[in-house]
Kinemage of the C-alpha trace (Angstrom):
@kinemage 1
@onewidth
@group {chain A} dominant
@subgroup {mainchain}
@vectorlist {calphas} color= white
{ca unk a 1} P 156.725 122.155 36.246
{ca unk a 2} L 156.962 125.262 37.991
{ca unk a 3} L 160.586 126.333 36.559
{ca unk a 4} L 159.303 125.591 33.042
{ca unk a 5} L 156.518 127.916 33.294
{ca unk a 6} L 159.040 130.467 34.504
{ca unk a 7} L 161.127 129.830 31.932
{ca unk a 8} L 158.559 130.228 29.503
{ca unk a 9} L 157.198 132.866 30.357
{ca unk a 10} L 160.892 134.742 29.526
{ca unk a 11} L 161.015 132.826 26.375
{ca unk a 12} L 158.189 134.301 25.241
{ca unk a 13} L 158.589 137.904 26.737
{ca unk a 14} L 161.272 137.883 24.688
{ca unk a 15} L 159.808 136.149 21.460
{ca unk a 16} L 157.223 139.158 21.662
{ca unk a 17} L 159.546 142.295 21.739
{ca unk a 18} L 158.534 144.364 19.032
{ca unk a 19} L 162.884 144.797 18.255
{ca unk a 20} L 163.676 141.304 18.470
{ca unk a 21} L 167.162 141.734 17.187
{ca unk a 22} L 167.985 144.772 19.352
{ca unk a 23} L 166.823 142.099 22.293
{ca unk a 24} L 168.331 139.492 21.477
{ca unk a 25} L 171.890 141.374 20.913
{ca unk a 26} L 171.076 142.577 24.250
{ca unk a 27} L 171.211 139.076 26.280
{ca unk a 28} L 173.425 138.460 24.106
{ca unk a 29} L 172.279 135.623 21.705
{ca unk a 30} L 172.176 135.808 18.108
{ca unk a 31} L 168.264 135.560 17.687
{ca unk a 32} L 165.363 135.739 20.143
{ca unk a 33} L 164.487 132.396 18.556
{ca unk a 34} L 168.080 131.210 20.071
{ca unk a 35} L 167.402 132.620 23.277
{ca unk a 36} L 163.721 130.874 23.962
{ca unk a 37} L 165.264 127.775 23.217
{ca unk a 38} L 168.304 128.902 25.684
{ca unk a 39} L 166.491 129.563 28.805
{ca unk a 40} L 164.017 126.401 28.339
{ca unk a 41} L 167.400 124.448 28.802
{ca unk a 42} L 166.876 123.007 32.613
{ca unk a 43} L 170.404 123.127 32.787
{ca unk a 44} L 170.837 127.459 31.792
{ca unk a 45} L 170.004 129.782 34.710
{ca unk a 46} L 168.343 133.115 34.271
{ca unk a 47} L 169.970 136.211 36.069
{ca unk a 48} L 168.957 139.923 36.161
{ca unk a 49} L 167.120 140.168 32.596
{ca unk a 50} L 164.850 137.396 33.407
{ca unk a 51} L 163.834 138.710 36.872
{ca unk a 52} L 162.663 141.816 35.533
{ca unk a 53} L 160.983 140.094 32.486
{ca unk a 54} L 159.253 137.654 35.649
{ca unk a 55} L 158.258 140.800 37.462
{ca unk a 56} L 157.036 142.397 34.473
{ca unk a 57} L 154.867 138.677 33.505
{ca unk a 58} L 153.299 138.560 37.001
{ca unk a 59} L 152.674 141.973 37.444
{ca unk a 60} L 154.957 142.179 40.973
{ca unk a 61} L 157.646 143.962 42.280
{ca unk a 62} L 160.410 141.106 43.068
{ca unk a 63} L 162.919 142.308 45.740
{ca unk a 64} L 166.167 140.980 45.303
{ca unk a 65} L 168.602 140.761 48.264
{ca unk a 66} L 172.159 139.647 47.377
{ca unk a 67} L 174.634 138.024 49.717
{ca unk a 68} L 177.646 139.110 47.430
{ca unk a 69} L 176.666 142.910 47.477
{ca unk a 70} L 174.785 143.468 50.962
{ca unk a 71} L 172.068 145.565 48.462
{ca unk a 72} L 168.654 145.408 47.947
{ca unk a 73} L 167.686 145.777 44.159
{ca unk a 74} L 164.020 146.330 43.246
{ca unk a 75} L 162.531 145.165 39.651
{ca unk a 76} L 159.290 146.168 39.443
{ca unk a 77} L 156.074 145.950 36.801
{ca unk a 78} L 154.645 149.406 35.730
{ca unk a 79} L 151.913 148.919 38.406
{ca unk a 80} L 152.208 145.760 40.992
{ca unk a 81} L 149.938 144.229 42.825
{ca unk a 82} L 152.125 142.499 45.385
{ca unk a 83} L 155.794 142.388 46.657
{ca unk a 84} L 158.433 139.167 45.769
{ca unk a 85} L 161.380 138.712 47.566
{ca unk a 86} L 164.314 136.691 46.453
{ca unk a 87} L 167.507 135.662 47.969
{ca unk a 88} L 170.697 135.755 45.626
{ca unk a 89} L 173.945 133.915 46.938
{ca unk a 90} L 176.136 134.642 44.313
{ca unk a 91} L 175.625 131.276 42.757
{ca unk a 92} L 171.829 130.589 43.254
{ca unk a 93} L 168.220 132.082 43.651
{ca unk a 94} L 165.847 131.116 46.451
{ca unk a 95} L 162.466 132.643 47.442
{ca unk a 96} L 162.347 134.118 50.764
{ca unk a 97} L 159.225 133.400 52.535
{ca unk a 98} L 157.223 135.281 54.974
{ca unk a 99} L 155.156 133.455 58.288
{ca unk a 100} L 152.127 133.793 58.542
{ca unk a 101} L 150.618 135.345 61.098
{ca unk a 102} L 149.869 133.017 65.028
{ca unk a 103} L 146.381 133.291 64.154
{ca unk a 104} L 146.268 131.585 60.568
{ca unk a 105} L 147.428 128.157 62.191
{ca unk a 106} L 148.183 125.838 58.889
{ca unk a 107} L 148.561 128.569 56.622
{ca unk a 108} L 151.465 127.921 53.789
{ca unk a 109} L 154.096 130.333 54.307
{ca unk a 110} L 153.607 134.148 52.048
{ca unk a 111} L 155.122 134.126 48.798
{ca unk a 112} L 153.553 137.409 47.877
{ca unk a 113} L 153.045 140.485 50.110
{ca unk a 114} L 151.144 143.214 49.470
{ca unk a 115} L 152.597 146.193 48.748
{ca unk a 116} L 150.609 148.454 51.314
């Protein structure tokens, strides 16, 4: 459920673009009507476009730390509220989690950290 609303949320980034053919040329499908029905495929993996469109949806600043390059790359809304990061292998993306602090015993592990 989760990965569809992700995925949707690109879909329709990109469905609202106010150049859709100068998008859609640009991630490299012939329409941005081709493209949402692309990325909804469970089986079609996002990469750099969609993490920026994802930062830009939830208003974040997603942190992306890549195993192939040893870099940190930052994608970032105009103003975030809160900090994302996310592991890239080369193949795959996972979410890096922060622990919470001793004193919050049976708190869920941070997915977002503020940016202070």
């Amino acid at each position: 459920a989760a990965a569809r609303r992700l995925r949707a949320a690109c879909a329709d980034s990109v469905s609202a673009d106010p150049d859709p053919d100068t998008r859609a040329l640009l991630l490299g499908h012939d329409s941005v009507a081709d493209y949402g029905a692309w990325i909804r495929v469970e089986t079609h993996w996002g990469g750099e476009p969609e993490i920026l469109m994802l930062a830009q949806h939830y208003n974040v600043q997603i942190v992306l730390a890549s195993c192939e390059t040893l870099r940190c790359s930052t994608y970032s809304a105009d103003a975030p509220t809160a900090s994302v990061f996310v592991l890239y292998t080369g193949q795959h993306y996972d979410p890096l989690v922060g622990q919470p602090a001793a004193s919050d015993a049976g708190a869920s592990p941070l997915r977002r950290l503020p940016l202070d």
